[in-house]
C-alpha beads as a LAMMPS data file, in Angstrom:
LAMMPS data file: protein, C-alpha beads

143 atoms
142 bonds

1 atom types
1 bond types

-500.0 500.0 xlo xhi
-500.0 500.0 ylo yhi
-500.0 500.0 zlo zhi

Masses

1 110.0

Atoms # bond

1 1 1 36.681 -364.204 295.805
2 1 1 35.383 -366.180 298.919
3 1 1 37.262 -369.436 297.031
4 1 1 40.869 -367.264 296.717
5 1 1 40.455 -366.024 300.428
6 1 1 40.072 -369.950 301.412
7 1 1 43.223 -371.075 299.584
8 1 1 45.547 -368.361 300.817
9 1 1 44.448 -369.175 304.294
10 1 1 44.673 -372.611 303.764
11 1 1 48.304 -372.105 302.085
12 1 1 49.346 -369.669 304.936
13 1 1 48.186 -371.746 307.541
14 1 1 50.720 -374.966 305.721
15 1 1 53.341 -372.754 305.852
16 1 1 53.008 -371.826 309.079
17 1 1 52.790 -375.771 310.052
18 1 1 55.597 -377.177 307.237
19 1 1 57.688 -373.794 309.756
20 1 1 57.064 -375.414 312.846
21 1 1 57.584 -379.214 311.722
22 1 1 60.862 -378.551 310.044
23 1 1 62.167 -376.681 313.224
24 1 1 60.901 -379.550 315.384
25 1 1 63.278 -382.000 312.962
26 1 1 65.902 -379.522 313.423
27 1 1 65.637 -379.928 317.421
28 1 1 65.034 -384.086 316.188
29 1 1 61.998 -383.375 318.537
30 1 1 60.312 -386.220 316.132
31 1 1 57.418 -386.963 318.212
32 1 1 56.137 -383.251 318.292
33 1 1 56.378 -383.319 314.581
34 1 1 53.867 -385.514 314.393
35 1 1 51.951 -384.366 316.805
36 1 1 52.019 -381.056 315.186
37 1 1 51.488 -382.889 311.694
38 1 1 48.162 -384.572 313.326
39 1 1 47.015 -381.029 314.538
40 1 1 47.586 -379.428 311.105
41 1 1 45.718 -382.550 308.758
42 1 1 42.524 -382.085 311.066
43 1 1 42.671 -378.457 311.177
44 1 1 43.273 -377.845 307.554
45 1 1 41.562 -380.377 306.180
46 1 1 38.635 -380.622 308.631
47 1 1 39.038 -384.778 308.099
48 1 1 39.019 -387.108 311.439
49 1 1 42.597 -388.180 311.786
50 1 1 41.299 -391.718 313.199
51 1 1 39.246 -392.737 310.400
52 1 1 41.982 -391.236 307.840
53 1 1 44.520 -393.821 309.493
54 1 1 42.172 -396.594 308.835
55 1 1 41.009 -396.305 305.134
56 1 1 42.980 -397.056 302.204
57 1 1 43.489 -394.967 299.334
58 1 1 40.053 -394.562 297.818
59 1 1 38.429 -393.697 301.033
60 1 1 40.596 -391.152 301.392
61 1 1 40.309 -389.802 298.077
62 1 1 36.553 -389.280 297.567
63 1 1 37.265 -387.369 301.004
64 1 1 39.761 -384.914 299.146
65 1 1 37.174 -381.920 298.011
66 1 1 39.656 -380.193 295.514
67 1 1 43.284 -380.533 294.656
68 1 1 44.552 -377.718 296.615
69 1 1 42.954 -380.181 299.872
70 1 1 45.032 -383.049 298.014
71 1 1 47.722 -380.721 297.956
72 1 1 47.960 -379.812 301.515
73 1 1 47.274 -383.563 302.449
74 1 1 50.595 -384.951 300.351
75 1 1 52.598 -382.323 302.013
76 1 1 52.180 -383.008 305.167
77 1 1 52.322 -386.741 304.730
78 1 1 55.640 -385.834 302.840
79 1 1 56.756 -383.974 306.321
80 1 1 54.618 -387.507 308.166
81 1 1 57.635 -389.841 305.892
82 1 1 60.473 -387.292 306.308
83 1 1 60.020 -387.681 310.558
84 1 1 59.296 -390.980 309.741
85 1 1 62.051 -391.867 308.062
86 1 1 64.307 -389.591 310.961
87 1 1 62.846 -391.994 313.601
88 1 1 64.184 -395.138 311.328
89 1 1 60.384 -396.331 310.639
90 1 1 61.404 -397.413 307.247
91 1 1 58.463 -399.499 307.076
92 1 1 55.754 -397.295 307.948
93 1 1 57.142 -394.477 306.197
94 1 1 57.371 -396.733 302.415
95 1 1 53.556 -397.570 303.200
96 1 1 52.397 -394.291 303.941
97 1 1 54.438 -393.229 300.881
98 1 1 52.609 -395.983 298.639
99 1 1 49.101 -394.912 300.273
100 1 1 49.376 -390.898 299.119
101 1 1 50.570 -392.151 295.254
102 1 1 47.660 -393.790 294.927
103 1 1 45.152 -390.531 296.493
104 1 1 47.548 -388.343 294.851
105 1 1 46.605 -390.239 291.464
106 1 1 43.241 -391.376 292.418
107 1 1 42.114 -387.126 293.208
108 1 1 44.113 -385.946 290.119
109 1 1 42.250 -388.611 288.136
110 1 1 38.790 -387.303 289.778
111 1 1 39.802 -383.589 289.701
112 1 1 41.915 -383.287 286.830
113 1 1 43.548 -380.575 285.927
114 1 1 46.370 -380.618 288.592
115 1 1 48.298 -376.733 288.967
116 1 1 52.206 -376.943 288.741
117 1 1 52.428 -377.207 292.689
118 1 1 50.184 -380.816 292.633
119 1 1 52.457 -381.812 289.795
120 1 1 56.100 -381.498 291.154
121 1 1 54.594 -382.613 294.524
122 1 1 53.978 -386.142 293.057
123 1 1 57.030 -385.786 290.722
124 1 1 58.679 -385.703 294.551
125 1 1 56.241 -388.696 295.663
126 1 1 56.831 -390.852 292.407
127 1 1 60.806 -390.005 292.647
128 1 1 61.417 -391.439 296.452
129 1 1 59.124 -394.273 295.293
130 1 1 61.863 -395.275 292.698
131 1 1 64.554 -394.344 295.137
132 1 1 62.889 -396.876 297.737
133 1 1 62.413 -399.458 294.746
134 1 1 66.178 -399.500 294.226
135 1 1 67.198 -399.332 297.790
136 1 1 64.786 -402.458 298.035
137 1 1 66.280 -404.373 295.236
138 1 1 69.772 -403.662 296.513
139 1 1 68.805 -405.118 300.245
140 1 1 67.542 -408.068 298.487
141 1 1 70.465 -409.037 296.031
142 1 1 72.463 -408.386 299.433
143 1 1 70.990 -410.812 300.895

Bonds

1 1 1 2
2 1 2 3
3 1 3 4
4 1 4 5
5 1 5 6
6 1 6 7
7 1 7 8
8 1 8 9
9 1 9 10
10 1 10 11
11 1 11 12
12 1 12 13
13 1 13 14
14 1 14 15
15 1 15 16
16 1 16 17
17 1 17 18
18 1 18 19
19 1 19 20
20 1 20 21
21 1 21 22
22 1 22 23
23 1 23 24
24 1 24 25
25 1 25 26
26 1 26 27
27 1 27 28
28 1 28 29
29 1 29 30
30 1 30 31
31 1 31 32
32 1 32 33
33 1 33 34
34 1 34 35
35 1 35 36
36 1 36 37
37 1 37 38
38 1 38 39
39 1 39 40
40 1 40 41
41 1 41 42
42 1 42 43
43 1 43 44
44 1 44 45
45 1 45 46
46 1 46 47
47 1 47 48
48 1 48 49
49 1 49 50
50 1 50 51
51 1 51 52
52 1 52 53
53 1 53 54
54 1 54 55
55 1 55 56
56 1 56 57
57 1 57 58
58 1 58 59
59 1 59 60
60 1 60 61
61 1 61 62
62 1 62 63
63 1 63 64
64 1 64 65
65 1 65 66
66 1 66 67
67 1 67 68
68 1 68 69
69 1 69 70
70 1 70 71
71 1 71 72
72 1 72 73
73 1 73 74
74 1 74 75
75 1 75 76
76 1 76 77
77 1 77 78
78 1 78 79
79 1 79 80
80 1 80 81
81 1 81 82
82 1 82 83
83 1 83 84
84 1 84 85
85 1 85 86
86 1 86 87
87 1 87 88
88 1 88 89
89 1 89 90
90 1 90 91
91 1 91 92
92 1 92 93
93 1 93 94
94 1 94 95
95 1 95 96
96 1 96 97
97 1 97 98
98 1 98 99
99 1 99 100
100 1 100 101
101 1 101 102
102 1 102 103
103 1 103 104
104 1 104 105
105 1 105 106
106 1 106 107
107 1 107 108
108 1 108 109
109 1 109 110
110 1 110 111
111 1 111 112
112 1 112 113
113 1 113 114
114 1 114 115
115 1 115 116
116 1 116 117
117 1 117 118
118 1 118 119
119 1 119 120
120 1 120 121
121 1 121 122
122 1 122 123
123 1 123 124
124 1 124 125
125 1 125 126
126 1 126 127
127 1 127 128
128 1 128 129
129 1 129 130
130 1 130 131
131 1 131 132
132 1 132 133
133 1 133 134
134 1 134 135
135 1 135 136
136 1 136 137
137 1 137 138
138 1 138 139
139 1 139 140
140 1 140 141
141 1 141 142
142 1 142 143
């Protein structure tokens, strides 16, 4: 029971942020998305947004208690590439999409068992990865 209460408020409280960040995109208020994005990845997740920013992908995944964290974590950092991406930060928004593959697979490898939310969510992750791949390999034969 205690375990069901948790994940509804921790799914209420996402949907409440995933609200507020899309809005803020709507206004292109980019830099309050990811302020707000910050806010809701320490709050949710209870994780120190410094030392999250400065640990690769296995770090980050022991750190991930339970898919439904990992799940939380990918979408926000999907929201994190989406204002990224807004603000034309091509580059940081390709490495932070190559840094949640590798938790998303690293947690589901740990946890197993991944619901049908955890797998679309990194059928979304693993399809702009190919869509970056190509857009990469076009640049270069461009060039």
């Amino acid at each position: 029971m205690f375990e069901r209460d948790y994940i509804l408020r921790m799914v209420k409280q996402l949907g409440d942020a995933v609200a507020r960040i899309m809005g803020l995109k709507v206004e292109e208020d980019y830099e309050e998305a990811l302020r707000v994005i910050d806010r809701a990845l320490e709050e949710l997740l209870g994780l120190d947004l410094l030392l999250l920013r400065m640990i690769d992908a296995a770090s980050i995944s022991e750190m991930m208690r339970d898919n439904h964290q990992l799940f939380v974590y990918l979408k926000l950092e999907l929201e994190e590439i989406d204002v990224l991406r807004r603000m034309n930060e091509h580059q940081r928004a390709d490495r932070l999409l190559v840094l949640i593959e590798q938790v998303g697979r690293a947690c589901i490898a740990r946890h197993g068992n991944p619901d049908e939310e955890l797998r679309m969510t990194m059928a979304v992750i693993n399809a702009q990865r190919g869509d970056r791949s190509g857009q990469d390999r076009e640049s270069s034969e461009e060039q």
